[in-house]
RODO-2510 file (C-alpha; in nm, 4 decimals, decimal comma):
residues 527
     n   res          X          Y          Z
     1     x     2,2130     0,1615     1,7988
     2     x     2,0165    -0,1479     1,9891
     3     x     1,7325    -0,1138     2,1377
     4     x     1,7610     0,0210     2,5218
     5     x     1,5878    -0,1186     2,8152
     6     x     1,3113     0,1966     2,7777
     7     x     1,2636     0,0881     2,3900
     8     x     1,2233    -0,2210     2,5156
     9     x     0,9412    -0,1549     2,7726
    10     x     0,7507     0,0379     2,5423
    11     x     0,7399    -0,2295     2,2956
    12     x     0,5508    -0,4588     2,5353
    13     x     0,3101    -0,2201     2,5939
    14     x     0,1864     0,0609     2,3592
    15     x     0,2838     0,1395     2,0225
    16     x     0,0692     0,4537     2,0437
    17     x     0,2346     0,5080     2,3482
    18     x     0,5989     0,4458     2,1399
    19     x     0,5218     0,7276     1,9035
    20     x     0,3859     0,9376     2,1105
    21     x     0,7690     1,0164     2,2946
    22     x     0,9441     1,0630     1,9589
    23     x     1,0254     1,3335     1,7763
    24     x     0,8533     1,4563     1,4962
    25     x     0,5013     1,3428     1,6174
    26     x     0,3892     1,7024     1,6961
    27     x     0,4328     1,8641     1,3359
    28     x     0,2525     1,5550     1,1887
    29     x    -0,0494     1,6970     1,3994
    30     x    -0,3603     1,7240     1,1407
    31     x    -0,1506     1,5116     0,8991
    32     x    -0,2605     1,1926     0,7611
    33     x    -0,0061     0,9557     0,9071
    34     x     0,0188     0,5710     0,8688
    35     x     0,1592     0,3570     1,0962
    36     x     0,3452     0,0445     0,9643
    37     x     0,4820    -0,2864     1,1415
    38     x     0,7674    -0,3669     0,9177
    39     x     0,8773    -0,7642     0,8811
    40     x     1,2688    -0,6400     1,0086
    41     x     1,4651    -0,3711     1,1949
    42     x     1,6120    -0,1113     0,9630
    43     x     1,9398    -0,0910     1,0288
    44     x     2,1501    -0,0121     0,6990
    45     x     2,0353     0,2175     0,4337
    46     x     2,2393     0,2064     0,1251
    47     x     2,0532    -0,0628    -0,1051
    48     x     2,3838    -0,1064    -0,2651
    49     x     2,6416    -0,2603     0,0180
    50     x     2,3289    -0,5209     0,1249
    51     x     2,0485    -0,7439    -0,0123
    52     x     1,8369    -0,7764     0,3134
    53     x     1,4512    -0,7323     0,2074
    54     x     1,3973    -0,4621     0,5101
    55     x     1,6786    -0,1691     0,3213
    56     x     1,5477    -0,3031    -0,0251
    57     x     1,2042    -0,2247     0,1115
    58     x     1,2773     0,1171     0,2376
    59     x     1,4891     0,2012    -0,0761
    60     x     1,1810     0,1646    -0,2832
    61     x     1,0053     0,4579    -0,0603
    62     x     1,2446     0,7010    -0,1273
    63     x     1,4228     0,5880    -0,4650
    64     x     1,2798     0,5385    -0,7793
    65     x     1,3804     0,3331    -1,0777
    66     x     1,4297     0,2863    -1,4454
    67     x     1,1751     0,0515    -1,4784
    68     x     0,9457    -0,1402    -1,2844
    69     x     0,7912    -0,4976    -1,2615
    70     x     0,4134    -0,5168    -1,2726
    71     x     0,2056    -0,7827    -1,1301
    72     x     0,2524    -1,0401    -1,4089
    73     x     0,6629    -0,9316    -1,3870
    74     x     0,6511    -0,7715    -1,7543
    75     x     0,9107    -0,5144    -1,6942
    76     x     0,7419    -0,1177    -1,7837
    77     x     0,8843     0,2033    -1,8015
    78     x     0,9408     0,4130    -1,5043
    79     x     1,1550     0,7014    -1,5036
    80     x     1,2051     0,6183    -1,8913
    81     x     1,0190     0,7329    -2,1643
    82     x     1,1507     0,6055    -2,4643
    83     x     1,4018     0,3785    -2,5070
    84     x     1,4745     0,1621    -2,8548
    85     x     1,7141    -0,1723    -2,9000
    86     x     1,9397    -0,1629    -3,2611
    87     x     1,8705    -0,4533    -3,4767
    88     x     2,1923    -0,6114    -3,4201
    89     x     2,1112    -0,6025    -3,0167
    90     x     2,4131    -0,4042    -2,9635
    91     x     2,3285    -0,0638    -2,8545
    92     x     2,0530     0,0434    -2,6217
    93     x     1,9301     0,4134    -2,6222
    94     x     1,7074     0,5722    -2,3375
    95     x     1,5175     0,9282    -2,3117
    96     x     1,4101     0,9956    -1,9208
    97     x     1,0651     1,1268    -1,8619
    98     x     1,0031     1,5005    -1,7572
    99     x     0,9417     1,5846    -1,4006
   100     x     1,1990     1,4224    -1,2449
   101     x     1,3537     1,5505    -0,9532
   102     x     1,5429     1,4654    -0,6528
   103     x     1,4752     1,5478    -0,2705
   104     x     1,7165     1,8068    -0,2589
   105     x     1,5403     1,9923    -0,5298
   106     x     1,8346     1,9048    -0,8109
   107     x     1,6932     1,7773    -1,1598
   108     x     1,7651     1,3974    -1,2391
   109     x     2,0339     1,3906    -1,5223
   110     x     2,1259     1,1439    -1,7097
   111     x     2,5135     1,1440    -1,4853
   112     x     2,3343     1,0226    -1,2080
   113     x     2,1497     0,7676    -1,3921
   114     x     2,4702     0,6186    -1,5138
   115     x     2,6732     0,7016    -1,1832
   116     x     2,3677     0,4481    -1,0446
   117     x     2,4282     0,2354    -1,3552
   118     x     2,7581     0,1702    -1,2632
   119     x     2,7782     0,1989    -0,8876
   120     x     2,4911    -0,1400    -0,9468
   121     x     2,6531    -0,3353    -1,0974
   122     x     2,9413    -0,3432    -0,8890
   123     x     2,7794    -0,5475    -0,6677
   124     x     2,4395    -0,7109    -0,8388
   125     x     2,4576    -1,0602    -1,0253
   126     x     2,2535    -0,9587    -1,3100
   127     x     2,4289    -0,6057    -1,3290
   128     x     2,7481    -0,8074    -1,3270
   129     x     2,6903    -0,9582    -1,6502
   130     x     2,5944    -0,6254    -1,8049
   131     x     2,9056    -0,4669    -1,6998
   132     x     3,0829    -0,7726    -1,8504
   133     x     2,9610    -0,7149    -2,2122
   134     x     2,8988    -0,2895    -2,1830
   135     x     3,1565    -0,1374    -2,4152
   136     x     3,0202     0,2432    -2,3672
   137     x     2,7680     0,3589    -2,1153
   138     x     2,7510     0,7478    -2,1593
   139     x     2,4747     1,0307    -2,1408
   140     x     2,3748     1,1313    -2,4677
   141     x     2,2795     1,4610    -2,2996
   142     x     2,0713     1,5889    -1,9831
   143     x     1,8054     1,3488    -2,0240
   144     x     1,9250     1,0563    -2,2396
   145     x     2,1650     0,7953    -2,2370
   146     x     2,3012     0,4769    -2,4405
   147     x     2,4322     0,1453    -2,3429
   148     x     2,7119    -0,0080    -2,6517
   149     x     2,7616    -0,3518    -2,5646
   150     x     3,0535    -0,6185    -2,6880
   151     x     2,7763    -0,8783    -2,7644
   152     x     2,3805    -0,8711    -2,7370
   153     x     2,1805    -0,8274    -2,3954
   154     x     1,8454    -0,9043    -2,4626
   155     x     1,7520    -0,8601    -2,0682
   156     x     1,8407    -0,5405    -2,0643
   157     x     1,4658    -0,4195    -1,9391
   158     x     1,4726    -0,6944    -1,7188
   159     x     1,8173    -0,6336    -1,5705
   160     x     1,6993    -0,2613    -1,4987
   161     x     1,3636    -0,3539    -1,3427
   162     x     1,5200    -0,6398    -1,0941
   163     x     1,2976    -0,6260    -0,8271
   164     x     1,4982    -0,7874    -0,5637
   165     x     1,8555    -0,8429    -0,4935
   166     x     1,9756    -0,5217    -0,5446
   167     x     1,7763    -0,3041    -0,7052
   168     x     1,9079    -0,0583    -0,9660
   169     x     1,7736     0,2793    -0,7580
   170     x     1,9015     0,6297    -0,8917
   171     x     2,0927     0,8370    -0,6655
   172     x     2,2415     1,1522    -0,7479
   173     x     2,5632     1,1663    -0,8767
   174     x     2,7840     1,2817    -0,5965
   175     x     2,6417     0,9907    -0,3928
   176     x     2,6400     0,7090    -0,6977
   177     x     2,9798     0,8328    -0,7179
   178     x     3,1061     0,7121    -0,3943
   179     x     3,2214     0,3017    -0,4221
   180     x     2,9985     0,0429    -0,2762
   181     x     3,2508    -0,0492    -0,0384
   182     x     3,1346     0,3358     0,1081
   183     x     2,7971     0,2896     0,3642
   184     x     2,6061     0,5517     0,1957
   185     x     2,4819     0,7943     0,5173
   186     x     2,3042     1,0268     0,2917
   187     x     1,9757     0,9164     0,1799
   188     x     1,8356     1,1509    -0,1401
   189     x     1,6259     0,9932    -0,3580
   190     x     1,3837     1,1054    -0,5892
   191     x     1,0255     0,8812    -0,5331
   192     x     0,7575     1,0035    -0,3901
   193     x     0,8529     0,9650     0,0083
   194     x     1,1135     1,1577     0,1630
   195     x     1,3292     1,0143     0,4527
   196     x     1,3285     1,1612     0,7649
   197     x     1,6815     1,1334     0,8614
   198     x     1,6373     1,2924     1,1818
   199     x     1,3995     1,0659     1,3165
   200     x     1,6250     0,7435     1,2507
   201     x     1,6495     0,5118     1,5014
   202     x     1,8527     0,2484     1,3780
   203     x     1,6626    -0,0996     1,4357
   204     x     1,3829     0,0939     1,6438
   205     x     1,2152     0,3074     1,4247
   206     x     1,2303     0,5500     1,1019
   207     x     0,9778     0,7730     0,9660
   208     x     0,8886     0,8994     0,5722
   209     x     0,7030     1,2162     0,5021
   210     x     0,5198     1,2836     0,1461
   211     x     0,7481     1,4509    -0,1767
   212     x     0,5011     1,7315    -0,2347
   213     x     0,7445     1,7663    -0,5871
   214     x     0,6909     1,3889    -0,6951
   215     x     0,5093     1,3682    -1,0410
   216     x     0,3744     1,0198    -1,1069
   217     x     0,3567     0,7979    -1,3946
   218     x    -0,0063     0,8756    -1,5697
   219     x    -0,0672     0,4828    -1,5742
   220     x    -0,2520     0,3453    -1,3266
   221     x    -0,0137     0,1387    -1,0325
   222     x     0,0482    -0,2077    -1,0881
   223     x     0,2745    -0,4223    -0,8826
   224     x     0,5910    -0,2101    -0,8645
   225     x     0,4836    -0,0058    -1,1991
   226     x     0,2698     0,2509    -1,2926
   227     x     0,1416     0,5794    -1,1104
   228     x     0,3167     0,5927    -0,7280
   229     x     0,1506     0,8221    -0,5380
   230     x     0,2015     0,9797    -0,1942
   231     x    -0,1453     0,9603    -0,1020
   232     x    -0,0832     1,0419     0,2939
   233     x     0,1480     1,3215     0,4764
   234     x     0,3656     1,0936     0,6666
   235     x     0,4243     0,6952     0,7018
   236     x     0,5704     0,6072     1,0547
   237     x     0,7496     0,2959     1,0760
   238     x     0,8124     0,1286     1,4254
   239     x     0,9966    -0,2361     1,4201
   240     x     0,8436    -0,4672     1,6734
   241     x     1,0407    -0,7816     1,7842
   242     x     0,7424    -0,9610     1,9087
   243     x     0,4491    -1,0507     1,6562
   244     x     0,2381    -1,0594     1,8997
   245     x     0,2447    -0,7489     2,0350
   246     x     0,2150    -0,5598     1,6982
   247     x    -0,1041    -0,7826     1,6340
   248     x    -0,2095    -0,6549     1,9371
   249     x    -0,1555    -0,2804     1,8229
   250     x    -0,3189    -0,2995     1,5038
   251     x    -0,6796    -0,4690     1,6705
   252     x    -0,6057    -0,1554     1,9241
   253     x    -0,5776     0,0963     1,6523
   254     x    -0,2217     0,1915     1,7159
   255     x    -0,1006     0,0601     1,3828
   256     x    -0,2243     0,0692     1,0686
   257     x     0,0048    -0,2163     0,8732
   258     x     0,2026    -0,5131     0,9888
   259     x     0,3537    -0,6217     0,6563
   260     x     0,3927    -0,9856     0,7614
   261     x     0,1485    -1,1915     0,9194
   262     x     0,2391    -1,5769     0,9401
   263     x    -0,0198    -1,8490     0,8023
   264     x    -0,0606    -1,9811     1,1709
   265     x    -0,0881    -1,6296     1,3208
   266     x    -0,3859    -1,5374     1,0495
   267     x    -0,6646    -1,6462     1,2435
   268     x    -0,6415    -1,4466     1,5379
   269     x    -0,7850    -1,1689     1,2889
   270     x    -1,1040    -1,3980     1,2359
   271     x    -1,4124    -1,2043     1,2827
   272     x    -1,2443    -0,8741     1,3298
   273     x    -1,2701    -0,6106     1,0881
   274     x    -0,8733    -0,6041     1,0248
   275     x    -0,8180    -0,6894     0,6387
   276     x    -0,5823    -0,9762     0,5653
   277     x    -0,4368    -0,9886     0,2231
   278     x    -0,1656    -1,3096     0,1032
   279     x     0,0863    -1,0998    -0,0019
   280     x     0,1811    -1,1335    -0,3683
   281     x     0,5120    -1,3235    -0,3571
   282     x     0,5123    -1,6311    -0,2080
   283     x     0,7882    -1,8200     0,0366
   284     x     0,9468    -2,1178    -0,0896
   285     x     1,1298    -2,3419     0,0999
   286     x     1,4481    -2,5628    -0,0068
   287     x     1,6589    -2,8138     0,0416
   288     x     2,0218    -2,7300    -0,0359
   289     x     2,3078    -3,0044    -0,0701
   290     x     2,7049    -2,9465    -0,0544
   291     x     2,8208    -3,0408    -0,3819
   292     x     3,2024    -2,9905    -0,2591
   293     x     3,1925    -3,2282    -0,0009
   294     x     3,0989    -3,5963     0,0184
   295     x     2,8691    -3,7567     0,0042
   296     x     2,6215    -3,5576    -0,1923
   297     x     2,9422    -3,4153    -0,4535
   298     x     2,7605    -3,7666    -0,5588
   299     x     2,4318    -3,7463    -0,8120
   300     x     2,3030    -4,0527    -0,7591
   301     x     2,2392    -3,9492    -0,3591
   302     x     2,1671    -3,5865    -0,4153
   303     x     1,8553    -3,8203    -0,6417
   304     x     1,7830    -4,0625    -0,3874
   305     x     1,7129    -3,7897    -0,1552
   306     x     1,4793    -3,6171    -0,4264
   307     x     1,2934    -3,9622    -0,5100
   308     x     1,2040    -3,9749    -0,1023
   309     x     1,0912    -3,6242    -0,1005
   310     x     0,7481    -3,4707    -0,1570
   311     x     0,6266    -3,1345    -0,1036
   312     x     0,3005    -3,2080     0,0511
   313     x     0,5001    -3,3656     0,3169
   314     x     0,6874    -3,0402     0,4008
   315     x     0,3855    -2,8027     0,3566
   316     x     0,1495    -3,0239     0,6013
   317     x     0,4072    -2,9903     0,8514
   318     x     0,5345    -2,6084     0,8088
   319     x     0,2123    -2,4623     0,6841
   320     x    -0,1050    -2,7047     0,7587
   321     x    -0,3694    -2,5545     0,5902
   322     x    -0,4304    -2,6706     0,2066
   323     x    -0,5515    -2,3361     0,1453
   324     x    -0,2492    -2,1193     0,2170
   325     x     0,0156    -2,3648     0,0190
   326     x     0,0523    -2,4846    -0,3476
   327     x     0,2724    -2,7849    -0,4967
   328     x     0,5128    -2,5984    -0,6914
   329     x     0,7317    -2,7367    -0,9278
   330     x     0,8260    -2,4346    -1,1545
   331     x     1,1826    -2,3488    -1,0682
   332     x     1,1850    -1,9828    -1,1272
   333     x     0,8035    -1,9498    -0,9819
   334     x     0,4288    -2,0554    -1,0429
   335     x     0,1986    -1,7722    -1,1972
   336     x     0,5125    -1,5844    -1,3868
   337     x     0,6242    -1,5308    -1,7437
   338     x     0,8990    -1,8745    -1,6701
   339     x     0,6716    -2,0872    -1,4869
   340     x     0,7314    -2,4888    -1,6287
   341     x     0,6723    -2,8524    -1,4991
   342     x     0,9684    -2,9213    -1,7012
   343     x     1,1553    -3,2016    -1,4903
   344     x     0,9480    -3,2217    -1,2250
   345     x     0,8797    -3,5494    -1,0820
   346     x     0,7415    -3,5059    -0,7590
   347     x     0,3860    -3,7379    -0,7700
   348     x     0,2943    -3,6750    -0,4567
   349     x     0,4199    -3,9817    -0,3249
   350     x     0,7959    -4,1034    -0,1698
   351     x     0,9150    -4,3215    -0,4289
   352     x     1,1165    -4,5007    -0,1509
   353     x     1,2369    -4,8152    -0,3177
   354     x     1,3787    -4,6160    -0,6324
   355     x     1,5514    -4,3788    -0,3857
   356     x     1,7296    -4,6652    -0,1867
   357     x     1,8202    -4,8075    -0,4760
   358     x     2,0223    -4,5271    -0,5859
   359     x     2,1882    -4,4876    -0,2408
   360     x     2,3184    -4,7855    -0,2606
   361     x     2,4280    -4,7434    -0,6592
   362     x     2,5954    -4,4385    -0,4885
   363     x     2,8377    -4,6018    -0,3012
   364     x     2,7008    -4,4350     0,0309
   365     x     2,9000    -4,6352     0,2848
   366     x     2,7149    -4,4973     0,6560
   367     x     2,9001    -4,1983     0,6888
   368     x     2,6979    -3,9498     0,8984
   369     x     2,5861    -3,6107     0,7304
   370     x     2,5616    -3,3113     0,8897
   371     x     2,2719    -3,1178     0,8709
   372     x     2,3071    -2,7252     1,0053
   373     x     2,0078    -2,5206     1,1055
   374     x     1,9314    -2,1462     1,2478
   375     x     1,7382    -2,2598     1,5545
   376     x     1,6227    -1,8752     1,5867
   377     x     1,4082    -1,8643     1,2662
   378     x     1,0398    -1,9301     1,3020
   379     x     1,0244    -2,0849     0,9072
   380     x     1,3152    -2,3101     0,9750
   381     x     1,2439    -2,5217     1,2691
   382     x     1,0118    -2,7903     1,1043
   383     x     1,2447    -2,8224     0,8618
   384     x     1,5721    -3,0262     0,9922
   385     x     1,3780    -3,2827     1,1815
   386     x     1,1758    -3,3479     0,8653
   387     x     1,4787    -3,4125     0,6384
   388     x     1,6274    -3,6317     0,9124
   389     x     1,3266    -3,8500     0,9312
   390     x     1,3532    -3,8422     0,5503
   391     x     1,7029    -3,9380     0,5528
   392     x     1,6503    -4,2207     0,7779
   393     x     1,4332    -4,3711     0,5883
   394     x     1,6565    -4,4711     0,2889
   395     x     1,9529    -4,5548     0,4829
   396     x     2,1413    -4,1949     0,5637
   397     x     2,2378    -4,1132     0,8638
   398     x     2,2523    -3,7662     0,9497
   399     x     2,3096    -3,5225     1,2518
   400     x     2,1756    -3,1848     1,3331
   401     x     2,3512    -2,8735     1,4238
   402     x     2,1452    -2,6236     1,5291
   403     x     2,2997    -2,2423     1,5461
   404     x     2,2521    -1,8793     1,5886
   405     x     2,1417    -1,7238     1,2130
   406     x     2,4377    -1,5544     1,1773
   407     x     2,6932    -1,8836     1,2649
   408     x     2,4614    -2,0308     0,9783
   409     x     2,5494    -1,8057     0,7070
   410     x     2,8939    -1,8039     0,8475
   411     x     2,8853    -2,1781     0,7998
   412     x     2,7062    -2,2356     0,5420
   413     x     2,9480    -2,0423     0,3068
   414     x     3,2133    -2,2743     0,4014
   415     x     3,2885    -2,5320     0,1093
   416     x     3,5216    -2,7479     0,3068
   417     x     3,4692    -3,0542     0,5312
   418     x     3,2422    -3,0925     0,7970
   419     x     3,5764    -3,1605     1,0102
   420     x     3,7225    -2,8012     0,8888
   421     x     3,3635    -2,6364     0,9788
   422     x     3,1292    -2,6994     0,6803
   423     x     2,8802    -2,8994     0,6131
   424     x     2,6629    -3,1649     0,3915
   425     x     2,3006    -3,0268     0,3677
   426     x     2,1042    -2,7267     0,4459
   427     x     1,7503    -2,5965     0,4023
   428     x     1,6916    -2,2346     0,2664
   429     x     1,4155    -2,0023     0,2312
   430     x     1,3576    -1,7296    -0,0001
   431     x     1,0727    -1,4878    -0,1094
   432     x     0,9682    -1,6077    -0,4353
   433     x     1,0506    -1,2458    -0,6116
   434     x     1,3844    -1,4041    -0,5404
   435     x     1,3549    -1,6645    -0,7910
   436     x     1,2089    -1,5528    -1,1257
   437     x     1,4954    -1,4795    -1,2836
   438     x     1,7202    -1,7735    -1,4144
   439     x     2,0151    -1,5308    -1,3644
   440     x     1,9418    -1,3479    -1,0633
   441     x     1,8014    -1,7319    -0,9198
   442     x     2,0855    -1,7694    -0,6702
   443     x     2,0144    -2,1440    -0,6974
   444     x     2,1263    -2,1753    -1,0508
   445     x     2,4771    -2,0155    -0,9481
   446     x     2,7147    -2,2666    -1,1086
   447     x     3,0077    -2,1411    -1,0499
   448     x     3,1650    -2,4603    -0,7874
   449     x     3,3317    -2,2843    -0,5045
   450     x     3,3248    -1,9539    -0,6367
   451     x     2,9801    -1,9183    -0,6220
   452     x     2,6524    -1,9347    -0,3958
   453     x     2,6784    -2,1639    -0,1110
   454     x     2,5901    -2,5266    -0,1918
   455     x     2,9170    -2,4847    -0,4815
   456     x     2,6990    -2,6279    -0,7372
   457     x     2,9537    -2,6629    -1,0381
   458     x     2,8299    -2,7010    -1,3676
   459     x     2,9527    -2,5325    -1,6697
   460     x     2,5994    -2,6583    -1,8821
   461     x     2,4032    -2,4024    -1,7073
   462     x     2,6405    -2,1377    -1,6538
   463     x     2,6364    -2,1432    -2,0956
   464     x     2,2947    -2,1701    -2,1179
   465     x     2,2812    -1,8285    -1,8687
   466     x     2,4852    -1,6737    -2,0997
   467     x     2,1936    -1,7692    -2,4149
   468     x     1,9732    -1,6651    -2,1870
   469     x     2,0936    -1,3327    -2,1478
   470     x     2,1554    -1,2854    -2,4910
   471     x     1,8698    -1,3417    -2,6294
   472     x     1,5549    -1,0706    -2,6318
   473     x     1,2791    -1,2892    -2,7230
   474     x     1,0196    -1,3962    -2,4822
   475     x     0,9294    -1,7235    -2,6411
   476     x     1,3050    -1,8355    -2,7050
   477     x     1,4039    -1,6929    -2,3549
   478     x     1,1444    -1,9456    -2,1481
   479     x     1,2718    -2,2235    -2,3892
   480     x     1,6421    -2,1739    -2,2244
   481     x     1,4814    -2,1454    -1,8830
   482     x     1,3055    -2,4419    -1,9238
   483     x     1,6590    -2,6515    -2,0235
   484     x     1,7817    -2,4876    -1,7515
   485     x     1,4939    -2,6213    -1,4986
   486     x     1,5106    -2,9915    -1,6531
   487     x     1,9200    -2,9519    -1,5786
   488     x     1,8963    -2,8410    -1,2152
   489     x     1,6300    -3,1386    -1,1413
   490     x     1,8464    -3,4253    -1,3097
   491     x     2,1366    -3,3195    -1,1782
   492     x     1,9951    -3,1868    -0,8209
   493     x     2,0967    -2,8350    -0,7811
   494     x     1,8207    -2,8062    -0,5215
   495     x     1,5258    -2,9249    -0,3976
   496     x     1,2151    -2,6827    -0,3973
   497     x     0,9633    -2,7872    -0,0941
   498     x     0,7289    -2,6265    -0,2638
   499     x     0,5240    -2,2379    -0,1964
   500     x     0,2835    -2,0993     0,0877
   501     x     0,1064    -1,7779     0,1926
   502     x     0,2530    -1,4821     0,3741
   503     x     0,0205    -1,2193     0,4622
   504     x    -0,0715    -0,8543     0,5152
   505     x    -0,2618    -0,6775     0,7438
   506     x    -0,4544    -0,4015     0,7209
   507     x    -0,7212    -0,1458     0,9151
   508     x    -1,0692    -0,0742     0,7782
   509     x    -0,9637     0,3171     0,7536
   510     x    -0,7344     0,2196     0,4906
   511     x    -0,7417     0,1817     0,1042
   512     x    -0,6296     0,1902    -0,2513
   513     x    -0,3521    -0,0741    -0,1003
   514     x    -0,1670    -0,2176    -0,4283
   515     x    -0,0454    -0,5858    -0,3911
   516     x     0,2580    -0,5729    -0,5446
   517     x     0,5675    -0,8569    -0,4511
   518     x     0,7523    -0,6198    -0,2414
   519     x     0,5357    -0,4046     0,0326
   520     x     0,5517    -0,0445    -0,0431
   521     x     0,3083     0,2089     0,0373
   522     x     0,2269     0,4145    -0,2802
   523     x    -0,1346     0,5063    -0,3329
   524     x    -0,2658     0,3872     0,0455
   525     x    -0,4657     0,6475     0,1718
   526     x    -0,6034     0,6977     0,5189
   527     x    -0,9573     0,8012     0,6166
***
């Protein structure tokens, strides 16, 4: 449903006002109620079908998972208890903790956990590989399970604690059951939020009341592990196209939480008593190249571009402020278990002359590159012009097309020529929780035109991805990543333009907020 003129009216005005004419707000009377500015408009609800952040978000309210990533993205047990690896690496046994139930009141078997199991990886990257080498995935009885494989998966804790993407989130059966191609309408999870399906407003507003029945982890929370617990009676979620105007709310006490706060927008909270938090996952920006199109199918370009390239370029431009950016060259993220300078060259400085040199060993002969753009997204727009100017100055022409967001993806996913509707180069950005995993890393997709836009065909890295999955070791794992990394930067998969600060903002009558890299709202209470 899209928003109506009313809906519309009210947004420019009052968000007290907003909640005030809907449902529901009577019975939370005397409740402890939170009221949250989410980053998007809620519009689909089965985490399965889609991989937008805003249903991934919710899912985690409502769902809960195997295991969980904490804040240094060591995956930790959550609904497991137990669980043990054979020696050879080929069979995987789990025991589910007591307690757990779902909304409905059913107990959580293990046939729903491998219902989920299987309805997942359908449809996730890193769930695709599992299903690729599982032999046997069966429930051992009511609360345990095993996974037989055809060859070792040493991310298997990893794989079931992916905290982006999609998710694995446990549904019960009769629901897992149902194919991903099927919209899921009925939302029954078993965390420690309930859904209020009732009060859905599809891209207007949603609301969450507390799981009296949840029993948390004993362990203190930590990042997207550890205790989760409904600390208030009912979160209220109301989407707010305009910034602004939710900014506005929360000085005015009509909101509680805007989730995303912009690094220019941060100061109008200076000298207020409204808490602002960087958020724990940084954005990254990139710059993506067409490998199945001239002229960049050509390495020596696709490195003359990276020689003239410097991150502090980009961030003074998109961000401004030192403090809320950091040169990143660590592929799969700074501050995590991967992080490596492997390969990284950028000095901080356009090495110009090297970079024209390789245009012309290229063979570049003028042709003009197209450059697409979504010219209705905020963290795009400095961008384009900055890669053109960049361009320029070795000796490549370029032009910009600028487009709705959804004619870009529409685009961008086109491998052919730029006559036949593709395109040469392309910027991208992600939420770093996006890229800490070399197989989930939609970057490293090697595939050519079968996989992730920009075609990027290379059967090196797809083997070492395969290693990588193989093999359980820490130690041995981040020496594959980092072959990996020193691959992508020789032979340009990408172009990282490097990390900066998204933030959070909060009310003085909250606390016991837990930073974690996706924004859920276990354990903040309201006084």
């Amino acid at each position: 449903m899209d928003m109506n003129r009313r809906e519309a009216l009210l947004f420019t005005s009052s968000a007290l006002l907003f909640a005030a004419t809907r449902p529901g707000l009577a019975s939370a009377q005397g409740q402890s109620v939170i009221r949250f500015a989410p980053h998007a408009a809620l519009r689909v609800l089965d985490p399965v079908t889609t991989n937008a952040y805003i249903t991934r978000n919710h899912a985690f309210m409502v769902y809960d998972t195997l295991f969980g990533m904490d804040s240094a993205y060591v995956p930790k047990p959550q609904m497991v208890d137990t669980w043990k690896m054979s020696d050879d690496g080929l069979t995987w046994d789990f025991h589910l903790r007591e307690g757990l139930a779902f909304h409905d009141g059913a107990p959580v078997t293990t046939g729903d956990v491998v219902a989920s199991i299987k309805r997942w990886w359908q449809k996730d990257v890193v769930g695709l590989r599992l299903k690729a080498v599982t032999k046997e995935i069966a429930a051992a009885d009511e609360r345990s399970f095993r996974v037989s494989l055809t060859e070792p998966f040493g991310i298997m804790l990893e794989a079931f604690a992916r905290p982006t993407s999609i998710p694995l989130f446990v549904m019960p059966k009769r629901i897992a059951d149902l194919p991903p191609a099927t919209v899921l309408e009925e939302v029954v999870g078993s965390g420690p939020y309930r859904f209020v399906k009732e009060e859905f407003r599809p891209g207007v507003s949603w609301a969450y009341v507390k799981n009296d029945k949840y029993v948390p982890r004993k362990e203190p929370a930590d990042g997207l592990s550890g205790g989760k617990v409904a600390a208030v009676d009912r979160i209220e979620v109301i989407w707010f196209p305009s910034p602004d105007t939710a900014m506005s709310a929360l000085q005015n006490k009509e909101l509680d939480i805007i989730e995303s706060v912009s690094p220019d927008r941060k100061p109008i909270f200076d000298g207020s008593d409204i808490t602002v938090i960087a958020r724990a996952s940084p954005t990254v920006s990139t710059i993506r190249f067409n490998w199945a199109q001239a002229p960049f199918n050509n390495v020596k370009l696709r490195q003359a571009v990276q020689a003239a390239v410097t991150q502090r370029d980009y961030l003074d431009i998109v961000v401004g402020n030192p403090d809320d950016y950091r040169i990143c060259g660590a592929l799969f993220g700074c501050d995590t278990p991967l992080e490596s300078a492997a390969g990284f060259a950028d000095k901080g400085t356009p090495d110009l002359e090297r970079a024209k040199q390789l245009v012309k060993e290229s063979g570049y002969k003028g042709e003009k590159v197209v450059i697409i753009t979504p010219g209705d997204v905020a963290s795009f727009s400095a961008l384009a012009p900055m890669t053109q100017q960049i361009l320029a100055s070795i000796g490549i022409a370029s032009e910009i097309q600028t487009m709705e967001w959804s004619a870009f993806l529409t685009r961008r996913a086109n491998s052919g020529p730029v006559a036949e509707g593709g395109w040469n180069l392309a910027h991208a950005v992600f939420d770093g929780i996006d890229l800490i995993s070399p197989l989930g890393n939609m970057n490293f997709d090697a595939r050519g035109k079968a996989g992730y836009t920009g075609f990027i065909d290379d059967t090196e890295t797809e083997t070492l991805k395969t290693q990588y999955q193989r093999e359980p070791d820490p130690a041995k794992q981040k020496a594959i990543a980092e072959e990996m990394q020193k691959r992508a930067y020789d032979q340009v998969f990408y172009i990282p333009l490097g990390t900066y600060k998204q933030f959070i903002a909060l009310r003085p009558e909250l606390k016991d907020y837990v930073n974690s890299p996706v924004v859920v709202l276990w354990n903040v209470a309201k006084s």
